[in-house]
C-alpha positions as CSV (number, residue, x, y, z in Angstrom):
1,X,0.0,0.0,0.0
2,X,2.9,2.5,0.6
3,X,4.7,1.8,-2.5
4,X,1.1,2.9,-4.1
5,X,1.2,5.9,-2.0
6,X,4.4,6.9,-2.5
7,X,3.9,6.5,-6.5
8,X,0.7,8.8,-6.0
9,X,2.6,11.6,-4.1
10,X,5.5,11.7,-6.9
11,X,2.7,11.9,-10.0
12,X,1.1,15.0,-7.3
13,X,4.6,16.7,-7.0
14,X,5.8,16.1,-10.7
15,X,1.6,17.7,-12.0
16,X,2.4,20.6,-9.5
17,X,5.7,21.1,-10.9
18,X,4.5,21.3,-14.5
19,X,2.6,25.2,-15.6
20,X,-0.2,23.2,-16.3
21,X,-0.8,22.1,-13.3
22,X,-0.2,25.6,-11.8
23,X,-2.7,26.8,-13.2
24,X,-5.3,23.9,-12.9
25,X,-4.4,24.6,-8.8
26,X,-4.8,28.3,-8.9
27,X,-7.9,28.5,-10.9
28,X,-9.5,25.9,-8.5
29,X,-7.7,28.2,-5.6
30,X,-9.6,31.0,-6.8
31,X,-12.8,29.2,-6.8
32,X,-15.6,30.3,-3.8
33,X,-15.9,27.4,-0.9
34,X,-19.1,26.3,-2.7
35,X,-18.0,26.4,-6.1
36,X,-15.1,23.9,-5.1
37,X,-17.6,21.8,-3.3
38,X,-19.8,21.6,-6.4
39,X,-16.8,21.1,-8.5
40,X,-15.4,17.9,-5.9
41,X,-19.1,16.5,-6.0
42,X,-18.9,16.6,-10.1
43,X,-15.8,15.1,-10.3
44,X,-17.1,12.0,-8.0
45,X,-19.8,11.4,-10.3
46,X,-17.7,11.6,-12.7
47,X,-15.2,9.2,-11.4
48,X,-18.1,6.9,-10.4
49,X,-19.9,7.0,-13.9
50,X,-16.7,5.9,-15.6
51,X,-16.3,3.4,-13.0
52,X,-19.7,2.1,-13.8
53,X,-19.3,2.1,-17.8
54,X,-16.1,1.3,-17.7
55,X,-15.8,-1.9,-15.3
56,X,-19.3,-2.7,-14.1
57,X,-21.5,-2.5,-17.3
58,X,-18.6,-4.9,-19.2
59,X,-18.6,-7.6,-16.2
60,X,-22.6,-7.8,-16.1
61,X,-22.9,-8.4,-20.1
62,X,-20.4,-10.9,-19.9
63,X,-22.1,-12.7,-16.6
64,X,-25.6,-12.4,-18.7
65,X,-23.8,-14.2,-21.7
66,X,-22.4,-17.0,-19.6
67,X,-25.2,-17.9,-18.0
68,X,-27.2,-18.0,-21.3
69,X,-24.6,-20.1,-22.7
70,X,-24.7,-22.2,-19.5
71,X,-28.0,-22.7,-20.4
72,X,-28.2,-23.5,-24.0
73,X,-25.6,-26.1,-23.2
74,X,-27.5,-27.8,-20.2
75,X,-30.3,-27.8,-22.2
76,X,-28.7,-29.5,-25.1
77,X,-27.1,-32.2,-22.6
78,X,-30.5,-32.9,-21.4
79,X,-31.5,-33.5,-24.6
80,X,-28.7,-35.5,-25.6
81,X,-29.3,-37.9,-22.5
82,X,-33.1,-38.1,-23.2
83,X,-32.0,-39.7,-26.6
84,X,-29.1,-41.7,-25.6
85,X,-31.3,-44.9,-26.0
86,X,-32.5,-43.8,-29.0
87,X,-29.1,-43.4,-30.8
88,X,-27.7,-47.0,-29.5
89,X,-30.7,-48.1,-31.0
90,X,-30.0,-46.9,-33.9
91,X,-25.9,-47.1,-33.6
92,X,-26.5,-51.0,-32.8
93,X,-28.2,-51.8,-35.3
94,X,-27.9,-54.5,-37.5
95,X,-26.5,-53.3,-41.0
96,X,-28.4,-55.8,-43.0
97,X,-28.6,-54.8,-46.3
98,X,-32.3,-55.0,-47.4
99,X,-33.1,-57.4,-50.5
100,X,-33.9,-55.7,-54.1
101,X,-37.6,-56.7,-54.1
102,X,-38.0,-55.4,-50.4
103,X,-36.2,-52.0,-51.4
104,X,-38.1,-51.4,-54.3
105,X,-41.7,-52.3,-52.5
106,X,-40.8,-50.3,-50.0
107,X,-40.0,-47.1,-52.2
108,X,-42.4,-47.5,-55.4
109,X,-45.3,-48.1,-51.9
110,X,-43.9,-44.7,-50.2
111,X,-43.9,-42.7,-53.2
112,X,-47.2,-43.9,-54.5
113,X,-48.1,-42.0,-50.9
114,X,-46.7,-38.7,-52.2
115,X,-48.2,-38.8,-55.8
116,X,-44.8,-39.9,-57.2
117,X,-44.1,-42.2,-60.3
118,X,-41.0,-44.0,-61.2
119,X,-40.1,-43.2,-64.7
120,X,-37.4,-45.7,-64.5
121,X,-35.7,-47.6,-61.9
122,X,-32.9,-50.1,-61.5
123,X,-31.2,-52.3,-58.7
124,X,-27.8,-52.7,-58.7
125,X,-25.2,-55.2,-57.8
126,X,-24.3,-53.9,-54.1
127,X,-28.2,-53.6,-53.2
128,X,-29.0,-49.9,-54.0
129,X,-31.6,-48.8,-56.0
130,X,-31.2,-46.2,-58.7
131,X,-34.5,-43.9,-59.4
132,X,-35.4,-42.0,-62.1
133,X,-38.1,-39.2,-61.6
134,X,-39.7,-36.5,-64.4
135,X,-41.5,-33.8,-63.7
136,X,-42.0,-34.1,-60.1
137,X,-42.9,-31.4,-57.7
138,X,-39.7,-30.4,-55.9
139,X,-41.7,-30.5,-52.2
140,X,-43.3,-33.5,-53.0
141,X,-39.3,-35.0,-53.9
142,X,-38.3,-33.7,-50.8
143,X,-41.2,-34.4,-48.1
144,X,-40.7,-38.3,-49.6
145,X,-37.1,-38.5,-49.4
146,X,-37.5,-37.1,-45.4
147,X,-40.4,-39.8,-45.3
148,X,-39.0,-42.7,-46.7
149,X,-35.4,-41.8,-44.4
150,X,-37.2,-41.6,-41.4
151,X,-40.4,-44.0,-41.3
152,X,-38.3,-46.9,-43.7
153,X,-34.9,-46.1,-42.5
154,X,-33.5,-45.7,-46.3
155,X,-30.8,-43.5,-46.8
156,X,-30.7,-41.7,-50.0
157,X,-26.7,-41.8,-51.2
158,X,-27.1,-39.4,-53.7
159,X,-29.5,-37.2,-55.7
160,X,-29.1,-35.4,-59.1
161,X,-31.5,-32.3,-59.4
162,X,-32.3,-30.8,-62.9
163,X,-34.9,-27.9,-63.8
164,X,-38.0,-28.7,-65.7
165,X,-39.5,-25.8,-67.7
166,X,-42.7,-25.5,-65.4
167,X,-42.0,-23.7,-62.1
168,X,-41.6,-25.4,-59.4
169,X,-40.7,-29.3,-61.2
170,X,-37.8,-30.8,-61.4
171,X,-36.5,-34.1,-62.9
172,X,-34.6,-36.0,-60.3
173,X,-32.1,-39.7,-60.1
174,X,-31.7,-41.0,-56.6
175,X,-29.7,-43.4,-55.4
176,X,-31.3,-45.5,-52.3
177,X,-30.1,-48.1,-50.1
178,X,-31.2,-49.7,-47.2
């Protein structure tokens, strides 16, 4: 505390020294009782607004981010361990590949739901199914794809999207496997 104290009372002697500071003391000098009072009182506030926005403004944002982020990230955990036995599931799994005939029930069936038509399709030797779709409605592609993924468990390996010249249909070639 004295070495504080001591560097406080050289920084006084060193601004009184200097004609600035002469004249800062001797126009406050010249200032009546209540003048100097008012001027002491301003110069607190002052101090203490810059205190405030300087120190105490930045340390409550940052405690108001952390705790949101505390949040968010309890809130995902929770999430992540009401699912836990959901994703073994899923991660355990046998990885039998489904049978041609099976996959291609199971798609022409779920498309059908959507309004969709093959134009052409073909199996393939390592049990996908290549599709080939005209003039489809691009929702209608997508709301099946998200239907047969998640009701049928088919993963869709790859899809080619091309423009049809009425708005809003496409022509489409997927590749599915079970």
């Amino acid at each position: 505390m004295s070495l504080f104290k001591d560097h406080m009372e050289r920084l006084e002697i060193r601004l009184l020294e200097s004609t600035i500071g002469q004249r800062c003391l001797a126009w406050y000098r010249r200032l009546p009782d209540r003048d100097q009072l008012l001027f002491n009182l301003l110069m607190g506030v002052t101090l203490v607004t810059l205190i405030v926005v300087a120190v105490v403004l930045p340390a409550a944002r940052y405690a108001l981010a952390s705790v949101s982020e505390y949040q968010t990230a309890r809130d995902d955990m929770q999430w992540l361990q009401a699912n836990e036995q959901a994703a073994m599931k899923i991660a355990n799994a046998d990885a039998k590949p489904i049978d041609a005939n099976s996959l291609l029930s199971t798609t022409v069936a779920s498309a059908r739901e959507f309004g969709i038509k093959f134009r052409r399709y073909e199996p393939t030797a390592d049990g996908e199914l290549r599709i080939w779709l005209e003039k489809v409605s691009f929702d209608k592609l997508l709301s099946w794809v998200q239907a047969i993924a998640g009701r049928h468990q088919l993963n869709v390996d790859s899809i080619t999207v091309s423009p049809e010249a009425e708005s809003g249909l496409i022509n489409a070639r997927l590749e599915v496997k079970g």
